[in-house]
C-alpha positions as CSV (number, residue, x, y, z in Angstrom):
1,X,0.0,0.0,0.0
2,X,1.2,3.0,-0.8
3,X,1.8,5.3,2.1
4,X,0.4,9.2,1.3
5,X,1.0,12.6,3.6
6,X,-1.7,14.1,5.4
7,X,-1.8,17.2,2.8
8,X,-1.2,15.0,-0.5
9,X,-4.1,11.9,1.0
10,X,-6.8,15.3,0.4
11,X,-6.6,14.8,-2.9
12,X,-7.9,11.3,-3.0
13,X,-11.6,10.8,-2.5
14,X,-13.4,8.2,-0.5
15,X,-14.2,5.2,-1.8
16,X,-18.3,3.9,-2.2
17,X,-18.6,0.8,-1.3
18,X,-21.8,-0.9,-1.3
19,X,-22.7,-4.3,0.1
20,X,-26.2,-5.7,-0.6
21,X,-28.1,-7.2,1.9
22,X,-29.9,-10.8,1.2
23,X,-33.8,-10.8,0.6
24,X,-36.1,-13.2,3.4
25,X,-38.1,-15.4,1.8
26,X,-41.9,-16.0,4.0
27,X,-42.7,-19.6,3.8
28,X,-46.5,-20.7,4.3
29,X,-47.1,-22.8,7.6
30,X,-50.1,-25.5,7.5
31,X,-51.4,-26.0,10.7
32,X,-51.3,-29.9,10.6
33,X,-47.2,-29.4,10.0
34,X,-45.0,-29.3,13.3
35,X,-44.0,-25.1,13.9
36,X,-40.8,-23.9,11.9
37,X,-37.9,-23.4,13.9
38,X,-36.9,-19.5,14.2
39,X,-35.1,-18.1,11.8
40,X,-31.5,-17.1,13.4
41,X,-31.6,-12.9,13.8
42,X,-29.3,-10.4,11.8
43,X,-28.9,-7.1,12.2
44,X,-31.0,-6.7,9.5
45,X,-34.2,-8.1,11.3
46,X,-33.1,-6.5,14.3
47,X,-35.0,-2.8,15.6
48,X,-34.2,-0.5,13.1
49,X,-33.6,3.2,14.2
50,X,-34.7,5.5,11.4
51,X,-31.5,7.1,9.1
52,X,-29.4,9.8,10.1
53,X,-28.9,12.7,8.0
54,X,-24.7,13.5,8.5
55,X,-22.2,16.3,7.7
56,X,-18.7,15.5,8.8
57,X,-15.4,17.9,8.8
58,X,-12.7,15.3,9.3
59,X,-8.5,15.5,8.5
60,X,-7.1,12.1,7.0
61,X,-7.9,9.7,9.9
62,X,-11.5,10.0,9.2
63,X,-12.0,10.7,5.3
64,X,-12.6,7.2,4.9
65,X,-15.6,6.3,7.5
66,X,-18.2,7.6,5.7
67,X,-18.5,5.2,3.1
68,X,-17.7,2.2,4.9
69,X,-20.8,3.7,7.4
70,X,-23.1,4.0,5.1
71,X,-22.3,0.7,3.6
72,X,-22.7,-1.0,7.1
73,X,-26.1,1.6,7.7
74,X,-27.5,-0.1,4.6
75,X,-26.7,-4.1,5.2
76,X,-28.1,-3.6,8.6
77,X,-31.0,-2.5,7.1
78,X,-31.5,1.4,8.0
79,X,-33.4,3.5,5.3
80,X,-32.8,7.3,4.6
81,X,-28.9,7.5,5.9
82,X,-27.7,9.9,4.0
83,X,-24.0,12.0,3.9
84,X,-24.8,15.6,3.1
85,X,-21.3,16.3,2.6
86,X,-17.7,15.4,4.2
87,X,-15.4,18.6,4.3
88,X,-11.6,17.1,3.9
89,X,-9.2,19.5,5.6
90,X,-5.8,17.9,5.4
91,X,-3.9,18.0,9.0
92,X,-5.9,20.5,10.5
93,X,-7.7,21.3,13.2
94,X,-11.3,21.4,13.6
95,X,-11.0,25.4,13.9
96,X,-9.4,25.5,10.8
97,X,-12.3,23.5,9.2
98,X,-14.8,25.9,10.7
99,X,-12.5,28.7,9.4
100,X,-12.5,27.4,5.7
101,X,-16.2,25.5,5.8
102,X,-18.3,28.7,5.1
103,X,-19.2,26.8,1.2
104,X,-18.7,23.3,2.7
105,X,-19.6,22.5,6.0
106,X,-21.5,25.3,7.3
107,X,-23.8,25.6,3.7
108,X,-24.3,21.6,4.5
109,X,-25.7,22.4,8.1
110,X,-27.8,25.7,6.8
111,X,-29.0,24.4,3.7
112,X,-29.6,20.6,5.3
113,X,-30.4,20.7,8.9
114,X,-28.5,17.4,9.2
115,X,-29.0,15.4,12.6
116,X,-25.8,14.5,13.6
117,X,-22.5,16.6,12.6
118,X,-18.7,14.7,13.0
119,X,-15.6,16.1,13.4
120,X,-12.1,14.7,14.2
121,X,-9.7,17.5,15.9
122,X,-6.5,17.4,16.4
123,X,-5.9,18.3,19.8
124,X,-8.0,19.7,22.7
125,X,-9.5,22.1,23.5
126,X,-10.3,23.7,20.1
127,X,-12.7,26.0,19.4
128,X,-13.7,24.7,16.1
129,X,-15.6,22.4,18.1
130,X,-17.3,25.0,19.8
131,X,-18.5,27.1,17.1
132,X,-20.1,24.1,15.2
133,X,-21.9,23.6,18.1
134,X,-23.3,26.4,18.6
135,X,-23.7,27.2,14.7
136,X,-25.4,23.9,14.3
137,X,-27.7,24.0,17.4
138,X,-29.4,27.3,15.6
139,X,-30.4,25.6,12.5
140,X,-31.3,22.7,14.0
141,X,-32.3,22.5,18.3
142,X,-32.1,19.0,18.1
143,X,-28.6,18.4,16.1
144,X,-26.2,15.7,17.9
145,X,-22.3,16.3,18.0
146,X,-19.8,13.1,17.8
147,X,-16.4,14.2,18.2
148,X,-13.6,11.5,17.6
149,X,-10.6,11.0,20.0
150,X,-8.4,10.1,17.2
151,X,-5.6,7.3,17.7
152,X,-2.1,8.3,18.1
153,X,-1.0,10.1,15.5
154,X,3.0,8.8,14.8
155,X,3.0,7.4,17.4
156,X,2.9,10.1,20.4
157,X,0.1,12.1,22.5
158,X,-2.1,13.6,20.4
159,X,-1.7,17.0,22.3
160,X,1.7,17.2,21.0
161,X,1.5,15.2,17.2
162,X,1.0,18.1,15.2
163,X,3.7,20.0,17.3
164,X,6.0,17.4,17.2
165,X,5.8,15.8,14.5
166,X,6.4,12.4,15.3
167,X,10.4,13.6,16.6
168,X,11.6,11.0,19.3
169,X,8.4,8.5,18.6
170,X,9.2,4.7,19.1
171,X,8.4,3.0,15.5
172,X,4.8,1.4,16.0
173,X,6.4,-3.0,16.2
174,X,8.7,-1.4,19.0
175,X,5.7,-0.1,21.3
176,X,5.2,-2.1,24.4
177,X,2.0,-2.6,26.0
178,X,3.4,-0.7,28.9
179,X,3.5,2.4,26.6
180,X,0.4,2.4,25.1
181,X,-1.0,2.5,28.6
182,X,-0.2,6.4,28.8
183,X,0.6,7.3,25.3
184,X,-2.3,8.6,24.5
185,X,-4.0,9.4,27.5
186,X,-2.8,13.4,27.8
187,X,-5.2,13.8,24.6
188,X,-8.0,11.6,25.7
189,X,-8.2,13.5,28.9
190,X,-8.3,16.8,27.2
191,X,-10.9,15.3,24.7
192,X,-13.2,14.8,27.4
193,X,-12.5,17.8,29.4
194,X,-14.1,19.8,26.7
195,X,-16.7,17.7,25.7
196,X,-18.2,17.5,29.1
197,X,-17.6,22.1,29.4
198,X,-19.8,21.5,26.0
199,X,-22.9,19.7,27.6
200,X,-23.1,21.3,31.0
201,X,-23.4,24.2,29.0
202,X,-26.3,23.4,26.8
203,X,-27.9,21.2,29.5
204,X,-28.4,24.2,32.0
205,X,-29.7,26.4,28.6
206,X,-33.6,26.2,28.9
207,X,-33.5,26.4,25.1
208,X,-31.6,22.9,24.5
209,X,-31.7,21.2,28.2
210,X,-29.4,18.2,27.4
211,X,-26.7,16.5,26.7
212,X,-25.6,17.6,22.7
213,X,-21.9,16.1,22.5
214,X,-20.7,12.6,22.3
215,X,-17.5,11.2,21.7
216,X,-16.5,8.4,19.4
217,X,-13.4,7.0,21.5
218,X,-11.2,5.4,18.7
219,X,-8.1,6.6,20.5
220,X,-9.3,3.8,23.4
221,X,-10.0,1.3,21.1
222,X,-7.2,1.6,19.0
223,X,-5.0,1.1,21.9
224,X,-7.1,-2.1,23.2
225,X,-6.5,-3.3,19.8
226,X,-2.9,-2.7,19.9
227,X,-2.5,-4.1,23.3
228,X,-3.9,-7.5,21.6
229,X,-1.9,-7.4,18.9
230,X,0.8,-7.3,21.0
231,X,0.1,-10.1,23.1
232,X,-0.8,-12.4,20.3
233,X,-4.5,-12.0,21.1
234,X,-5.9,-10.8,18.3
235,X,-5.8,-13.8,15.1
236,X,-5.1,-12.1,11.8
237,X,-2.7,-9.1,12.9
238,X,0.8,-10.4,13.7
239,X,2.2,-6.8,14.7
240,X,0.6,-2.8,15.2
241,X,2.4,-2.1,11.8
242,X,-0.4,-4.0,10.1
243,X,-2.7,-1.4,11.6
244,X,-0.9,1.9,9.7
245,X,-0.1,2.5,6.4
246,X,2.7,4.7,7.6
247,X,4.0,6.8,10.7
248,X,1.6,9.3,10.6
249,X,-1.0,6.7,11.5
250,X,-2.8,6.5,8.6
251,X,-5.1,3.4,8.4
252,X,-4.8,0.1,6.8
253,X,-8.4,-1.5,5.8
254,X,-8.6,-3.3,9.1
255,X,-8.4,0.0,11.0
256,X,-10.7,1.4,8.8
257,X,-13.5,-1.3,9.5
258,X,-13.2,-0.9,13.1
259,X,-12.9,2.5,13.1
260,X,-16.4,2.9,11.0
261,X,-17.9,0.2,13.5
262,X,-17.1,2.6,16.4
263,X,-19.0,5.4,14.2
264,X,-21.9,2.6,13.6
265,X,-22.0,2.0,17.4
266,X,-22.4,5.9,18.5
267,X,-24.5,7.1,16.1
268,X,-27.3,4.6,16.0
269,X,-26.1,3.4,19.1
270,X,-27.1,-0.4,18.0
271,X,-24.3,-2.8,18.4
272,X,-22.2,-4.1,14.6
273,X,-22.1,-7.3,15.8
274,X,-23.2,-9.7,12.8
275,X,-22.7,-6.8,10.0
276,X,-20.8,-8.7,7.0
277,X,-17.9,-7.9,6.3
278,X,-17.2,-4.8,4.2
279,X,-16.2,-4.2,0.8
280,X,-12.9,-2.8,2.3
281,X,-11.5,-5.9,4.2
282,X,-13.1,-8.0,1.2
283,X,-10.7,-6.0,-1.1
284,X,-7.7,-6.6,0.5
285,X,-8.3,-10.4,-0.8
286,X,-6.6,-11.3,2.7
287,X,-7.8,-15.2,4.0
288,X,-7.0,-13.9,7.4
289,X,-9.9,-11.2,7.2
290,X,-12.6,-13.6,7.5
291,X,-16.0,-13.5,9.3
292,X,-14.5,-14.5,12.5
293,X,-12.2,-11.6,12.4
294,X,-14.3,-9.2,11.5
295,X,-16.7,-10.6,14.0
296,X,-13.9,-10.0,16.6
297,X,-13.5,-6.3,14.9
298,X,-17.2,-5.3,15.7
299,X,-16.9,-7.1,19.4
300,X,-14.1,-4.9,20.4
301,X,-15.7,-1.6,18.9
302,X,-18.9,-2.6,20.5
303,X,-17.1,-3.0,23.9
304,X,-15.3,0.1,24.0
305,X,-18.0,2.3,22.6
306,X,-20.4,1.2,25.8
307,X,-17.4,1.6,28.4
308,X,-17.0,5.1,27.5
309,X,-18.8,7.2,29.3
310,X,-18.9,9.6,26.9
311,X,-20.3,7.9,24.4
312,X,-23.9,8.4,24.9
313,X,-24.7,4.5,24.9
314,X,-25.0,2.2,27.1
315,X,-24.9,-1.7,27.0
316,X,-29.2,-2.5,26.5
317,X,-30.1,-3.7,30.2
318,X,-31.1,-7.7,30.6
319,X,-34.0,-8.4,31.0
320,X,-35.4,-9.9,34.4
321,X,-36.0,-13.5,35.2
């Protein structure tokens, strides 16, 4: 795979990739014939929540979600998903989107009214995140805000990535599990410093009175992926290298499945457990990337989206015996 720059990976657009979903077949039951057995569930016949309507301002680490989402959206068996436009600022920060989305972003949110709006900063605080907030809350009161915690970006803090510039990082095969447990943990911290300034300020406004921003925590589940792969845990990944296609972190098609799962998980907040695999792990033409890996894929991203509890979803509750 060829290995791009943040700045030069803006001119490549996002691939569509669409999976189709098999039709159910009702069969006739005579009542002198012994009852069918159920049919096993899918996502598919699973409760559907209706589609989302989605603007996103993302750098590299997120260009390529919204495909693979709305692939997955449409094999679970949503209707009316639909992108109104991804904004693709190379390495920048969410202000910087906001400062250059007046014909992208911003138009999408005024002329749209989208539900949900997603946005991958840099670091934390930024005020980009702010002002779409706010900007999006006036053209649409009941607009939702998903903010991801992006993975380590080469290899360091996220805080200090686009400072540093990957100077003094450890190659990603010579990171120990004892690193990842603080490596990115500065920026995580920030991430939800911010986020939770954001909804105590909108829940005490008698105009919105709740919670409006959530985030997508792939920086967690990118390091409990890593901490696998490390330990031989996780079948089909020998080392974190096979996660990045180069320093800067940019992903490989596993990393982009999971990744999109995460998004899946918080924004429809139904669990991608039993999706099929997607059109980018079936590309690679990879045995290893079979359905019991991407099975493992959408278990993990499950499990860390409902252990965050920023998320805004929560594992469904059992039901009593």
């Amino acid at each position: 795979m060829a290995h791009f720059s943040w700045r030069n990976r803006i001119l490549l657009a996002s691939s569509a990739c669409m999976v189709a979903l098999a039709a159910f077949t009702a069969c006739q039951t005579f009542a002198a014939a012994p009852a069918a057995a159920p049919a096993t569930t899918t996502p598919a016949q699973a409760d559907k929540p209706a589609g989302h309507k989605i603007v996103y301002a993302s750098h590299s680490l997120m260009w390529d979600v919204p495909d693979i989402l709305t692939e997955e959206v449409k094999a679970y068996g949503i209707v009316d998903h639909k992108i109104l436009g991804v904004q693709r600022n190379g390495f920048s920060t969410t202000a910087a989107m906001w400062q250059s989305g007046a014909s992208q972003s911003k138009k999408w949110m005024q002329d749209g009214k989208p539900d949900d709006f997603v946005t991958s900063p840099m670091e934390m605080p930024d005020t980009g995140v702010d002002n779409y907030v706010a900007f999006g809350l006036e053209q649409n009161p009941n607009m939702r805000f998903f903010i991801q915690n992006n993975w380590a970006g080469f290899n360091m803090d996220g805080n200090l990535a686009g400072k540093m510039m990957g100077r003094g990082a450890k190659p990603w095969d010579q990171t120990t599990v004892e690193d990842l447990k603080t490596l990115n943990t500065t920026c995580e911290n920030a991430f939800n410093d911010q986020i939770k300034k954001i909804n105590e300020k909108y829940k005490a406004d008698p105009k919105i009175g709740r919670e409006v921003a959530f985030i997508i925590p792939t920086s967690e589940g990118n390091t409990e992926l890593r901490t696998l792969v490390i330990q031989g845990k996780f079948a089909g990944l020998d080392k974190q290298s096979d996660l990045f296609a180069d320093q800067i972190g940019h992903p490989k098609p596993p990393l982009w499945a999971f990744n999109s799962y995460m998004h899946f998980a918080c924004i429809y907040g139904k669990s991608p457990v039993g999706l099929p695999i997607p059109a980018v792990l079936k590309k690679t033409n990879n045995p290893k990337f079979d359905e019991d890996f991407n099975k493992r894929l959408q278990e993990l991203a499950w499990k860390t989206v409902i252990n965050h509890p920023l998320s805004g979803v929560k594992a469904p509750e059992k039901a009593a015996k």
